[in-house]
C-alpha positions in Angstrom: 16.9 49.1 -17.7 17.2 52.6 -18.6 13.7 53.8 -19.9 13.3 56.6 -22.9 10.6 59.0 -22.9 9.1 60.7 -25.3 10.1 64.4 -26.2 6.7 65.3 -24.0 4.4 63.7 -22.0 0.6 63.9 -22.6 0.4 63.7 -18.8 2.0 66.7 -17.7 -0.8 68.3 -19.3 -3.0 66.5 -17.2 -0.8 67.2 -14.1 -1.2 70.6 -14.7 -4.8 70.9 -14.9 -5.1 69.2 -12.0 -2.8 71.3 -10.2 -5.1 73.8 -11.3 -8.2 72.2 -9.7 -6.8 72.0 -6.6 -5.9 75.6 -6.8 -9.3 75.5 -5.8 -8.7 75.0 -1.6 -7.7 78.7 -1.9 -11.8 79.2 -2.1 -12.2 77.0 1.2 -9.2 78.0 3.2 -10.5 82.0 2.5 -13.4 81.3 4.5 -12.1 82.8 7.5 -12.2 85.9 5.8 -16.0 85.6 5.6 -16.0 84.9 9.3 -16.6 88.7 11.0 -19.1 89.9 8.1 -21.1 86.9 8.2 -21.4 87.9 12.1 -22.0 91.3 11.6 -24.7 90.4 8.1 -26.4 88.0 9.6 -25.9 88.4 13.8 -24.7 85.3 15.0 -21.5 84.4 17.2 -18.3 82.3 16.0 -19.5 79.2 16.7 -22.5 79.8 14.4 -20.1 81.0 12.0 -17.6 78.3 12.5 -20.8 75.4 11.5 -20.5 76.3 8.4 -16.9 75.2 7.9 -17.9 72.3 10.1 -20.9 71.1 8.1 -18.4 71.5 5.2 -15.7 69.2 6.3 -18.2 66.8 7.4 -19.9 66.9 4.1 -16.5 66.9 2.3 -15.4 63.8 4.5 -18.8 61.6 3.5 -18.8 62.5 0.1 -14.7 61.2 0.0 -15.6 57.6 -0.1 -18.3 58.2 -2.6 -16.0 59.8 -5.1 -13.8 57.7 -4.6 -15.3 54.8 -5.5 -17.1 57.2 -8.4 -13.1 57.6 -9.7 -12.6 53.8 -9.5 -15.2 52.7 -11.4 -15.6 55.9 -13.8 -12.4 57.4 -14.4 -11.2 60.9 -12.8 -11.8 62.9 -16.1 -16.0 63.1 -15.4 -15.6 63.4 -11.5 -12.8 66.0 -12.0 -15.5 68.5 -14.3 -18.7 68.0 -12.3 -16.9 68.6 -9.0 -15.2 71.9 -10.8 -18.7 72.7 -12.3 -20.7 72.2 -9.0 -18.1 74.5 -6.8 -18.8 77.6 -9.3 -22.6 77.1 -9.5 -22.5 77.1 -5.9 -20.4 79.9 -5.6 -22.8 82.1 -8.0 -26.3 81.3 -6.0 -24.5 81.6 -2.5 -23.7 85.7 -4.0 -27.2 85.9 -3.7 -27.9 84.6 -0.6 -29.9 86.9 1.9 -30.3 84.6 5.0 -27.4 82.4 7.0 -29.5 78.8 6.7 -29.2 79.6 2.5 -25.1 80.1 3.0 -24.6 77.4 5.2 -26.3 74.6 3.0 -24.9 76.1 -0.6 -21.2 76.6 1.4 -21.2 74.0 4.0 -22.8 70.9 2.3 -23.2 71.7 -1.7 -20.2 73.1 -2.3 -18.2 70.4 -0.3 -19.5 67.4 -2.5 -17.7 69.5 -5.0 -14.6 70.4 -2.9 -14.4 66.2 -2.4 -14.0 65.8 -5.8 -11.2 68.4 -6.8 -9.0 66.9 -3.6 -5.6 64.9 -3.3 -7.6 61.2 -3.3 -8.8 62.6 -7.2 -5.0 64.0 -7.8 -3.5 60.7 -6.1 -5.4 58.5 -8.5 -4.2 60.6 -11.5 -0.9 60.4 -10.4 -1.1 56.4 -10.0 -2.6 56.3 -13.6 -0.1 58.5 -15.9 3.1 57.8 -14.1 5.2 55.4 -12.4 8.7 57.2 -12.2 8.5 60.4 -10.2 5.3 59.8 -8.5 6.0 61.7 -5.0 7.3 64.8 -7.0 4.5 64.8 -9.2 2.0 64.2 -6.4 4.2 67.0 -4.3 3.7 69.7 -7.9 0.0 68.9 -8.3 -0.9 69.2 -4.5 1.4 72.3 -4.5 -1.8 74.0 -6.4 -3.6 73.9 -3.2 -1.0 76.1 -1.8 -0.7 78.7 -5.2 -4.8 78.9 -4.8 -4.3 79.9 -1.0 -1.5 82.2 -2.2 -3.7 84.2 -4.6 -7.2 83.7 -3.3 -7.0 84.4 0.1 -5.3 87.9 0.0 -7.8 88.1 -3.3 -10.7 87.4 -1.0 -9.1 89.8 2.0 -9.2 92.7 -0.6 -12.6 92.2 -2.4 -14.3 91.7 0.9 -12.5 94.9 2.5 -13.3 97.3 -0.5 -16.4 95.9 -2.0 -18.7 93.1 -0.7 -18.2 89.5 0.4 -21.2 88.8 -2.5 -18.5 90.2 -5.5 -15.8 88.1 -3.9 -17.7 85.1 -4.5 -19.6 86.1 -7.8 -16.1 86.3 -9.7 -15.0 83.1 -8.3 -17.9 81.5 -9.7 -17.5 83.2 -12.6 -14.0 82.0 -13.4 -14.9 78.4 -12.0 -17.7 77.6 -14.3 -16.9 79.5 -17.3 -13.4 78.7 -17.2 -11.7 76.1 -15.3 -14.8 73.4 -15.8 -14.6 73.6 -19.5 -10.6 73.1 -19.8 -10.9 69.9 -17.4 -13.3 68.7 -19.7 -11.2 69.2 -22.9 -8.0 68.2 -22.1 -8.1 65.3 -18.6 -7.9 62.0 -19.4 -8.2 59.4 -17.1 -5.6 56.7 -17.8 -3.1 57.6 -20.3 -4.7 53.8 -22.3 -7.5 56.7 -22.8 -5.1 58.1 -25.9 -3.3 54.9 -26.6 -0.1 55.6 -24.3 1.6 53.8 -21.4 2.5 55.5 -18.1 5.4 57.8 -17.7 8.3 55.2 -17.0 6.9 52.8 -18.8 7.8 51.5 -22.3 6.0 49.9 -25.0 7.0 46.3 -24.7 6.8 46.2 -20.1 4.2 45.5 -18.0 2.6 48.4 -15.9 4.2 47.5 -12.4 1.6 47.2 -9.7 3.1 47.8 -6.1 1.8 44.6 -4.0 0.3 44.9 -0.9 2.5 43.9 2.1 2.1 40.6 3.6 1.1 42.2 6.8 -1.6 44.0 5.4 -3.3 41.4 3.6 -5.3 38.3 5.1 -4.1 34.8 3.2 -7.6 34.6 1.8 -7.3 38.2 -0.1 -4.0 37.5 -1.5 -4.8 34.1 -2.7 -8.1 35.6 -4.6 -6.0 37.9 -6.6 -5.7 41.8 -6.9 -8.9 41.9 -8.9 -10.9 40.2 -6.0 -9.7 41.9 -2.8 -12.0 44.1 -1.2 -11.2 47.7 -0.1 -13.2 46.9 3.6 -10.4 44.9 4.8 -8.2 47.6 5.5 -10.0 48.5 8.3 -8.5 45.3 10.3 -4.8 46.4 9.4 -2.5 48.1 11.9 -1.3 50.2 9.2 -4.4 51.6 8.1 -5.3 53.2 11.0 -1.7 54.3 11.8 -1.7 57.0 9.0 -5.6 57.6 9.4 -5.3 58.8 13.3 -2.4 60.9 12.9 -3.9 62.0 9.6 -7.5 63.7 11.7 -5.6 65.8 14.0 -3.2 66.8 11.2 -6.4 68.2 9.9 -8.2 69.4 13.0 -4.6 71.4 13.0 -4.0 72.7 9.6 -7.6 73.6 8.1 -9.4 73.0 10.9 -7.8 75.3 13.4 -5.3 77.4 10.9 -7.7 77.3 7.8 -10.8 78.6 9.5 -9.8 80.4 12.4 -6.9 82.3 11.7 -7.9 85.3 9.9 -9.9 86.2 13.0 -7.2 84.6 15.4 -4.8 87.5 14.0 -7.6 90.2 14.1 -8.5 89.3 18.0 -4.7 90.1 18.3 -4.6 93.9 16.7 -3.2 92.6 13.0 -4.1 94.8 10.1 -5.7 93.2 7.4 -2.7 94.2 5.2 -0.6 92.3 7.6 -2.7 89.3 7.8 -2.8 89.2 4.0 1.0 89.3 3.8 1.3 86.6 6.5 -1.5 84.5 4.5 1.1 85.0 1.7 4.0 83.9 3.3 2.3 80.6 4.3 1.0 79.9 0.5 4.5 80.4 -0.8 6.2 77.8 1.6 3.3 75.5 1.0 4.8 75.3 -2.7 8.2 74.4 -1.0 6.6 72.3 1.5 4.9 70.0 -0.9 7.1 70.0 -4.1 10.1 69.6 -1.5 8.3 66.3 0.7 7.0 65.2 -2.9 10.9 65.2 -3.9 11.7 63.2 -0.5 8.7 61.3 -0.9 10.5 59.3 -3.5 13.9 58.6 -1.9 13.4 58.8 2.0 11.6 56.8 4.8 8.0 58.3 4.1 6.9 57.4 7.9 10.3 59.3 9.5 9.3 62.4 7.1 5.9 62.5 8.1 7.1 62.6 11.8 9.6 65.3 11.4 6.2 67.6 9.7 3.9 66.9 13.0 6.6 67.7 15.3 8.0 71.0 13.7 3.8 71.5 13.5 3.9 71.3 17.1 6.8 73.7 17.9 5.7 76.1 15.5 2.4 76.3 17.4 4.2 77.5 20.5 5.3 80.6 18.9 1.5 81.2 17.7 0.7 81.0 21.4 2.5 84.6 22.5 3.0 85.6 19.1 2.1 90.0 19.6 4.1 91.7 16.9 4.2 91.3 12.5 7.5 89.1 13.0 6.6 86.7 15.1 3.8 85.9 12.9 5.6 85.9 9.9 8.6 83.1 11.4 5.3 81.5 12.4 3.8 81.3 8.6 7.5 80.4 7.6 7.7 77.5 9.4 4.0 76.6 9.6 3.6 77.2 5.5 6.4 74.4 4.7 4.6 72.0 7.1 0.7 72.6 6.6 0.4 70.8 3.1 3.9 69.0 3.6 2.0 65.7 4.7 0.0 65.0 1.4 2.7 63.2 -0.8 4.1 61.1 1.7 0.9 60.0 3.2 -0.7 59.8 0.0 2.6 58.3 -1.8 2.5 55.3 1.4 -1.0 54.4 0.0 -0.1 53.8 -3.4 2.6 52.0 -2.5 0.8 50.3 0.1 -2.9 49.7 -1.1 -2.9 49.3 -5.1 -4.3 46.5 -5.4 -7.0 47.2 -2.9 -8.1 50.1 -5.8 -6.2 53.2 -4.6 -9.3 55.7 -5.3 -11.0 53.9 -2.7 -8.1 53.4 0.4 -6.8 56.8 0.1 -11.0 58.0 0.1 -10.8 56.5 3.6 -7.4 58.1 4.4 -8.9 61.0 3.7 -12.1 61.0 5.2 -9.5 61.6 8.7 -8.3 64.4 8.0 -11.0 66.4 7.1 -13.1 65.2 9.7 -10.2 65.9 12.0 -10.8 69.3 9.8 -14.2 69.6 10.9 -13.7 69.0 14.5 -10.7 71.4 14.8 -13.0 74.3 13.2 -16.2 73.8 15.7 -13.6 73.3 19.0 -11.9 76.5 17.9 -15.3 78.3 17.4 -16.6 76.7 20.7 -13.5 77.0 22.4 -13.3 81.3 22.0 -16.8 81.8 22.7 -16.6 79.9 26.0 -12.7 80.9 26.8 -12.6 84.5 25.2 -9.4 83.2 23.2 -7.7 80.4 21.3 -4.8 79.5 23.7 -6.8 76.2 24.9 -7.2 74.8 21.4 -3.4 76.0 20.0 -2.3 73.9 23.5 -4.3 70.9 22.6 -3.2 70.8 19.2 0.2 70.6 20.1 0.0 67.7 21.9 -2.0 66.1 19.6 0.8 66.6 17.0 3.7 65.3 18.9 1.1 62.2 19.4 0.7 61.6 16.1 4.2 61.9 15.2 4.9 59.0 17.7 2.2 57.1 15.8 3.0 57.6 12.4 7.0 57.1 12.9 6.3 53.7 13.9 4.9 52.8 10.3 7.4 50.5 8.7 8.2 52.2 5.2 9.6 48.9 2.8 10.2 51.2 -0.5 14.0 51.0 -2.0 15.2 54.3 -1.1 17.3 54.6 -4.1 16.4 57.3 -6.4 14.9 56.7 -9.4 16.3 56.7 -12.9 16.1 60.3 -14.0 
């Protein structure tokens, strides 16, 4: 049945702002940038330095079931402004900060409670809310914000820190986060579009909401015969599939912000990169991010999610070769070509798999747990780094062992058995 919309949709509104707060990774992926004045400031090694983003990835991974179940039960509107709210306060004490231990808990613990809550599982459950037609490209536009805030905050942060002080670089993101961003969340997101008496984008007046139902391999004959409103979220630690996107999921994340995220700014400078050039490079990476995500969103919707996610981890892998002898400005740049469409490029599919997989087991919840792998895989990748170059004098061993951890997890992840009709949607 062909499906009319209205002239515009209350939710793109609501997409927008939320590809606004996760705009807000730009903040955590600049933290390399901190990385050499935090050693000079407060003389301590890498690994020292590299516990902060630890402690935050681990914080950010705990506090993932939490506001999950939080979004489940509250909506996304009130987790969505606190979480904003909490990041800029933190930001604004931690430019006052005169001692590591103060940085490390506002950066590495406070602040990630409120990275967890302006993250894909908050976008995801927005996304499985106000639409049901176009959900991978939505999901792929929204997550794309994570790559326009590493596009403008990173070289942002680069320059501040260069010419002023690290303490100004975070003051005026605080500023902008509180006084700003906070505020307009609180306005304008809604949780569920039944919030402003209107039905999901795809869905008319006189139909029912569709709710994707879990495959019969993924739920046990006592859940299904309960009914959606009875199953319980726990259960999907018994299923196969579960744990097929979680594993691959970690060491996509020990790879991408673990490794990439907190370790490359200093990566490049160990190599005799300008900070001009790394900025540039840092670019690069944030503007095929955009492609990346919209671009898998798209595909998301019309291709076999599990293949796609294969193809990212192994072009990961390759990719990473080149980072291995890369020595001059264009080998890095093909490297934050390649590596930019990839590094974000696994959010909609994996996150579009658990909608379509785990609806009915409350999707806030599942894709929490999803989560929680990859930035623990985050938090992992950023210590081994650290630990890794003070013991080896470079990061060759940890770029080797990411490769084959990638090229693992594509075997892993392409064996996930993708039932959705592959033909596109009505448009």
């Amino acid at each position: 049945m062909n499906k009319k919309h209205p002239p515009f949709f209350y939710g793109w509104i609501v997409a927008v702002l939320a590809f606004f707060a996760l705009s807000t990774f730009g903040i955590r992926i600049s933290f390399g940038a901190y990385f050499t004045t935090w050693e000079e400031e407060f003389l301590i090694g890498r690994t020292a330095v590299a516990l902060i983003s630890t402690l935050g990835w681990v914080s950010f991974a705990v506090f993932q079931p939490i506001v999950g179940k939080i979004i489940d039960q509250y909506g996304t509107r009130i987790i969505l402004t606190l979480s904003i709210l909490l990041i800029g306060v933190t930001l604004l004490l931690s430019a006052m900060a005169t001692q590591f231990w103060q940085v490390t808990v506002l950066m590495g613990v406070i602040a990630s409670i409120g990275f967890a809550g302006t993250s894909s599982v908050t976008a995801t459950t927005l996304v499985a809310h106000w639409f049901v037609e176009k959900r991978g490209l939505v999901l792929g536009f929204i997550t794309s914000g994570m790559a326009v805030g590493h596009l403008i905050v990173v070289p942002v942060t680069l320059y501040l820190i260069a010419n002023y002080d690290w303490r100004l670089s975070m003051l005026i993101m605080g500023l902008g986060m509180t006084f700003v961003l906070a505020p307009l969340s609180y306005i304008f997101v809604r949780s569920k579009p039944e919030d402003m008496g209107l039905h999901p984008y795809g869905v008319t007046g006189v139909e029912a909401v569709p709710e994707p139902a879990m495959e019969p391999a993924t739920v046990s004959p006592g859940a299904a015969a309960a009914g959606p409103e009875k199953l319980n979220p726990l259960l999907v630690f018994k299923q196969r599939i579960f744990w097929q996107l979680t594993v691959p999921y970690f060491f996509c994340g020990f790879t991408d912000v673990g490794l990439i995220g907190s370790h490359f700014i200093p990566f490049a400078e160990g190599r005799g990169f300008s900070l001009t050039i790394i900025a540039f490079v840092f670019s690069t990476v944030a503007v095929m991010n955009i492609f990346g995500t919209i671009g898998t969103g798209y595909m998301s919707d019309r291709l076999d999610r599990s293949k796609l996610l294969a193809y990212i981890y192994i072009t990961r892998g390759l990719i990473f070769i080149l980072l291995l002898t890369a020595q001059t400005p264009l080998s890095l740049f093909i490297f934050a070509f390649v590596y930019g469409v990839t590094e974000m490029a696994s959010i909609a599919p994996t996150s579009s798999l658990c909608v379509h997989l785990f609806k009915d087991h409350g999707i806030g919840t599942i894709y929490s747990f999803v989560f929680v792998s990859h930035h623990l895989g985050a938090a992992f990748g950023s210590f081994f780094a650290g630990l890794s170059y003070d013991i080896t004098g470079s990061y060759v061993f940890i770029i080797i062992l990411s490769i084959l951890c990638l090229w693992g997890s594509a075997l892993i992840v392409s064996r996930i058995k993708d039932s959705q009709v592959t033909a596109p949607a009505n448009m």
